[in-house]
VMD Tcl script that draws the C-alpha trace (Angstrom):
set ca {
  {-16.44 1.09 32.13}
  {-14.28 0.29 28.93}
  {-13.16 4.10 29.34}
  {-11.82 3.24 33.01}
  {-10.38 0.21 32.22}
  {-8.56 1.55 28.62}
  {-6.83 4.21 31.24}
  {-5.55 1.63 33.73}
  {-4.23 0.21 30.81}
  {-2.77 3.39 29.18}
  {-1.05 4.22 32.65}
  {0.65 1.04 32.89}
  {1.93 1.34 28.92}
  {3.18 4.52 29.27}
  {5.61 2.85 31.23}
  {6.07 -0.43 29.70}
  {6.31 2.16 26.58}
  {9.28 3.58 27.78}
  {11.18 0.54 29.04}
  {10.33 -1.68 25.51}
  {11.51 1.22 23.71}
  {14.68 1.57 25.62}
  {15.50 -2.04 25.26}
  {14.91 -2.55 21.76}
  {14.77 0.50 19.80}
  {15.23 -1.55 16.37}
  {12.04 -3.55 16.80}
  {10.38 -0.41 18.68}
  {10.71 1.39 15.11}
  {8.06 -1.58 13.74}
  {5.91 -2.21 16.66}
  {5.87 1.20 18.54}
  {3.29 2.75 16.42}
  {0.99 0.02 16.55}
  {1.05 -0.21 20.22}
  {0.48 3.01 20.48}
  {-2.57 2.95 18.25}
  {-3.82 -0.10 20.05}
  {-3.74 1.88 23.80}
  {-4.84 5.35 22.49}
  {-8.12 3.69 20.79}
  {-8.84 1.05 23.02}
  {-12.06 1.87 24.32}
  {-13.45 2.24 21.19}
  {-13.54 -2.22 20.80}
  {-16.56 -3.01 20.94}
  {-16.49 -5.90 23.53}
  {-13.42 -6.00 26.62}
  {-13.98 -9.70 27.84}
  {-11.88 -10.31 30.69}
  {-11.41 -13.75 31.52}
  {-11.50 -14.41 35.63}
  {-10.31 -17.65 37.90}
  {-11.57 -18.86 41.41}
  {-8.39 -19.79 42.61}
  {-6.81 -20.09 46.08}
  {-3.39 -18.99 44.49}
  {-3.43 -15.09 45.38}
  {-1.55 -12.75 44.04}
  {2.10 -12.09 43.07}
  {4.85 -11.57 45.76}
  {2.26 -13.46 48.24}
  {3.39 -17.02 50.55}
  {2.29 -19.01 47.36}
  {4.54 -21.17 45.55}
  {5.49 -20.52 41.64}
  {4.01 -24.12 41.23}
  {0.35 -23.12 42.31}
  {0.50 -19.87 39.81}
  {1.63 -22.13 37.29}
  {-0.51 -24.83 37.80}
  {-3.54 -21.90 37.79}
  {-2.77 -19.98 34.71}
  {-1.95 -23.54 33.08}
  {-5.59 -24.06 33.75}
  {-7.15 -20.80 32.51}
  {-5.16 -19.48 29.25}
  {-5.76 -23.05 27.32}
  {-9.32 -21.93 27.55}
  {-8.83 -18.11 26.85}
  {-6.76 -19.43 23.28}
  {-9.97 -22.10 22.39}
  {-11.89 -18.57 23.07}
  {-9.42 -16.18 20.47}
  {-9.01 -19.01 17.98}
  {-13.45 -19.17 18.02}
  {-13.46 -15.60 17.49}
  {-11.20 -15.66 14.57}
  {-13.50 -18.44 13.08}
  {-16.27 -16.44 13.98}
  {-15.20 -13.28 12.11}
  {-13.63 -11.63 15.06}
  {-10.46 -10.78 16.58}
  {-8.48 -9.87 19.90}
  {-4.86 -9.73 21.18}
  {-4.43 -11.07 24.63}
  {-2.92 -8.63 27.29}
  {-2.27 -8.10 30.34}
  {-1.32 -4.43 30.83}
  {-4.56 -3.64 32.70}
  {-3.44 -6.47 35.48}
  {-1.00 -3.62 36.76}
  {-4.18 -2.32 38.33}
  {-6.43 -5.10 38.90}
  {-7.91 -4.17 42.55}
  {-9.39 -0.98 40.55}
  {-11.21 -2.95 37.48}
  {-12.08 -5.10 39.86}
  {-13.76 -2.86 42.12}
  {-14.93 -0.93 38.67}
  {-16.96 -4.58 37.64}
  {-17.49 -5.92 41.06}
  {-15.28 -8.82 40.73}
  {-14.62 -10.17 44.47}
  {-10.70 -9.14 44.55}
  {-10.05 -11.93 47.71}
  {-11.51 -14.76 45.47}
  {-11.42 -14.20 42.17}
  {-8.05 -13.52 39.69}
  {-8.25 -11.45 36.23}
  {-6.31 -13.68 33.69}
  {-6.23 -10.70 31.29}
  {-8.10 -8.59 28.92}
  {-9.25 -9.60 25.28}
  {-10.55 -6.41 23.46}
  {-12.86 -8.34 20.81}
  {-13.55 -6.51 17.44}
  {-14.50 -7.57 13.55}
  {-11.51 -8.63 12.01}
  {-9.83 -6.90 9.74}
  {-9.10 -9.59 6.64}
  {-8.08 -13.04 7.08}
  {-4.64 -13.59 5.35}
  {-2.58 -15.18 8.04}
  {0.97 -15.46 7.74}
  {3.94 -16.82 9.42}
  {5.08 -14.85 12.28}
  {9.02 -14.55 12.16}
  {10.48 -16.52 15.06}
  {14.13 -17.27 16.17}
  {15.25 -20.40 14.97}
  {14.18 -23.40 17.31}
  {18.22 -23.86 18.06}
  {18.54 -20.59 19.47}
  {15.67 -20.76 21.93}
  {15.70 -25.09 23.19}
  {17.74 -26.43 25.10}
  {18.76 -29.99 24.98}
  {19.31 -32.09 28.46}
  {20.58 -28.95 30.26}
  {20.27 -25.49 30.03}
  {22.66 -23.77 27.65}
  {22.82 -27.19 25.60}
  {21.41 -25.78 22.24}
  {19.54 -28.38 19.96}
  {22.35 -29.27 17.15}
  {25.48 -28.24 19.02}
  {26.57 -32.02 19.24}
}
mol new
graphics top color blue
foreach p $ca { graphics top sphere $p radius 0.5 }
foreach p [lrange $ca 0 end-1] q [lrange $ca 1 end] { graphics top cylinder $p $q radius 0.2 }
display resetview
């Protein structure tokens, strides 16, 4: 099953590949080969746990409202960070994603998850961790990404 569900994933990066790539060949050069690691081995994590929702919402592009998907995920990925930030206490590790989403109908059918019902959140491939030296992540400065009031009011622009 992790086989099947680390191609769904690999078909839809092959094309999200292509397009991050395209639109940001700097940080491609840094990130690219990781990524690419990540989908060619991906199978080989020991645990896939994929995080589900009863939800009346549907799916994307359906009658529902962007304030019912919002008010669902707002519900589930709270719970699926408590989840990562145990593992990483625990002496494990995952990276949330979403790639395998592209085809969720097919994993679904693949694990027997009702499709009308029930909504895949994502995938968290769970490993051991590799070391525990955490660092800052670099992040734009908090100017360049709030706004103030209204949008395009930048926090210290007076």
């Amino acid at each position: 099953m992790k086989t099947a569900i680390a191609e769904y994933y690999r078909r839809f990066y092959a094309v999200y590949r292509e397009h991050r790539r395209d639109a940001d060949p700097t940080s491609w050069e840094k990130t690219g080969p990781i990524s690419d690691a990540y989908a060619a081995n991906l199978e080989r994590v020991p645990w896939f746990v994929i995080p589900c929702i009863e939800s009346p919402m549907g799916r994307a592009g359906d009658e529902t409202g962007v304030y019912v998907h919002a008010n669902t995920w707002a519900s589930i990925y709270p719970a699926v960070w408590s989840f990562m930030l145990a593992l990483r206490e625990r002496g494990l590790a995952t990276c949330l994603t979403t790639n395998h989403l592209a085809y969720e109908r097919e994993v679904a059918d693949l694990l027997g998850i009702p499709f009308d019902t029930i909504n895949q959140a994502c995938l968290l491939p769970v490993a051991h961790a590799q070391g525990t030296d955490f660092r800052r992540a670099a992040r734009k400065p908090v100017e360049s990404v709030v706004h103030l009031e209204r949008w395009g009011t930048r926090l210290g622009s007076g």
